[in-house]
C-alpha positions as CSV (number, residue, x, y, z in Angstrom):
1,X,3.1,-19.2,-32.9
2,X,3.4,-15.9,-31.3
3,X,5.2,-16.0,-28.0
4,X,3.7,-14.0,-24.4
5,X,5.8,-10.8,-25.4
6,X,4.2,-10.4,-29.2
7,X,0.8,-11.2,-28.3
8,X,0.9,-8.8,-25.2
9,X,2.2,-5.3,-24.2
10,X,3.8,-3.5,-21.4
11,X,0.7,-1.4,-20.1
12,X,1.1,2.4,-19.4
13,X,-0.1,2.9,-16.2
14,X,-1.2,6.5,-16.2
15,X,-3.7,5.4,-19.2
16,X,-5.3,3.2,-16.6
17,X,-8.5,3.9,-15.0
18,X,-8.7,4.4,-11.4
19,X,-10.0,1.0,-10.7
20,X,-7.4,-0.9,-13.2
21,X,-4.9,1.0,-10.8
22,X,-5.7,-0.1,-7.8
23,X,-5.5,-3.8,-8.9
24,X,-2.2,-3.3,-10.9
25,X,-1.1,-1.3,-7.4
26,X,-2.2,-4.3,-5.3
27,X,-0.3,-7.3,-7.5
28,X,2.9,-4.9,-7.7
29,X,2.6,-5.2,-3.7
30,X,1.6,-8.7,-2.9
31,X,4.1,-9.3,-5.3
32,X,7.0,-7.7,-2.9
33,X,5.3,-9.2,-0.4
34,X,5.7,-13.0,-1.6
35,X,9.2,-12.7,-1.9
36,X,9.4,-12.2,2.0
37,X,6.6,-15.3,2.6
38,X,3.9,-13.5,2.4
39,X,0.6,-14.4,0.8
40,X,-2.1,-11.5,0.1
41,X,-5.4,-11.8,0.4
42,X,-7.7,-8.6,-1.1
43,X,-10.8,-7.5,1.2
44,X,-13.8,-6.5,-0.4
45,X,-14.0,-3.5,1.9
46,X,-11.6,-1.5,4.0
47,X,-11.3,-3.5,6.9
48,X,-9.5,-2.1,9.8
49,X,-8.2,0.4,7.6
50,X,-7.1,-2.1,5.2
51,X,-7.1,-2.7,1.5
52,X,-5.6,-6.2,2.1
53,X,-4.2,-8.4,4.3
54,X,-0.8,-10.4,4.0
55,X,-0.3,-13.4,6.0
56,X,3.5,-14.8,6.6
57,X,4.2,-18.4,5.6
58,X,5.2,-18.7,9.1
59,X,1.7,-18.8,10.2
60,X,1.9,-16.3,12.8
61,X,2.4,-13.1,11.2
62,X,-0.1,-11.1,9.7
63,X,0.3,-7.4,8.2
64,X,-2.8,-5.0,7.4
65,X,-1.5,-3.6,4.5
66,X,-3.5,0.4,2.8
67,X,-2.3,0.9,-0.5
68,X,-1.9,4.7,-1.3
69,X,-0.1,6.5,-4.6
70,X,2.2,8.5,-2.4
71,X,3.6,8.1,1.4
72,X,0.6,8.9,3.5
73,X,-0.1,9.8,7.1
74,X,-3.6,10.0,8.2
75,X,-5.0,10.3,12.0
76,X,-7.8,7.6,11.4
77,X,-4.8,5.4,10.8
78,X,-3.3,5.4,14.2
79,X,-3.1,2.6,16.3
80,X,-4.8,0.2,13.9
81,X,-1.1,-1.5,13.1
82,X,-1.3,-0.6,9.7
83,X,1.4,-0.7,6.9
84,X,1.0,1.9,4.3
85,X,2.5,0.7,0.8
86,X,3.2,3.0,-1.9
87,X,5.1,2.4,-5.2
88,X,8.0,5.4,-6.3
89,X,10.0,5.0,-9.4
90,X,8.8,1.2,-9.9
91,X,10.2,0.8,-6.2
92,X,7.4,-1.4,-3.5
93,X,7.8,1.0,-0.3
94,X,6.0,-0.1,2.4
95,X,6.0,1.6,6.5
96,X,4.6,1.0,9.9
97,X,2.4,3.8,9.7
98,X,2.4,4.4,13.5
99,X,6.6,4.1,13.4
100,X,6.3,7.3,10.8
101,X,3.8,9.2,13.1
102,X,6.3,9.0,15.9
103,X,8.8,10.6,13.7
104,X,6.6,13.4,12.6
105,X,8.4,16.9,12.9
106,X,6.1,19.5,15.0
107,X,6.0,21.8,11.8
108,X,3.8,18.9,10.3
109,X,2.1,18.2,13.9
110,X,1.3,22.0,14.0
111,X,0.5,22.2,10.1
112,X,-3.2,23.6,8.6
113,X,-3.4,20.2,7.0
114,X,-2.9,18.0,10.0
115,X,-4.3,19.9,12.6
116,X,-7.8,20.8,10.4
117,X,-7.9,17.4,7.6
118,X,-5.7,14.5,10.1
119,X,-3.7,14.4,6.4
């Protein structure tokens, strides 16, 4: 009998579609998540800005979490209390997006991109 690791390979993710990795992106996540006591629950939808929510095992924390493939700030984010999670190197990052808008240097604030795209 073959065992998990000869029946099945490591995937590559760059050969994945777009769709294959944005669900590999949101286990690798709510993975990170669960070892902080939280539990992940995918939305059908953007809600709030969301892809996701995770909700602590404490009952009375809840994070809404927007997956993206690089750090992101974006001004249809602010003030919805969203965490932005992105993965670098095989490393789960995840920010309060408002926390890194308030650390924003004015050469971004004043940039093309910012000022024209809220990106």
């Amino acid at each position: 009998m073959k065992t998990f690791k000869q029946t099945y390979k490591t995937i590559i993710y760059k050969d994945l579609n777009s769709k294959q990795k944005e669900n590999y992106n949101f286990h690798k996540v709510a993975s990170a998540l669960a070892n902080y006591g939280f539990n992940s629950m995918r939305l059908n939808d953007d809600w709030q800005g969301a892809d996701f929510i995770a909700v602590h095992i404490d009952g009375n924390n809840m994070l809404k979490v927007q997956i993206k493939g690089r750090f992101t700030m974006a001004k249809k984010y602010i003030g919805k209390n969203i965490y932005v999670a992105f993965i670098e190197n095989e490393i789960v990052k995840i920010y309060i997006h408002d926390n890194a808008i308030n650390m924003m240097p004015d050469n971004i604030k004043n940039s093309k991109s910012w000022v024209n795209n809220g990106l």
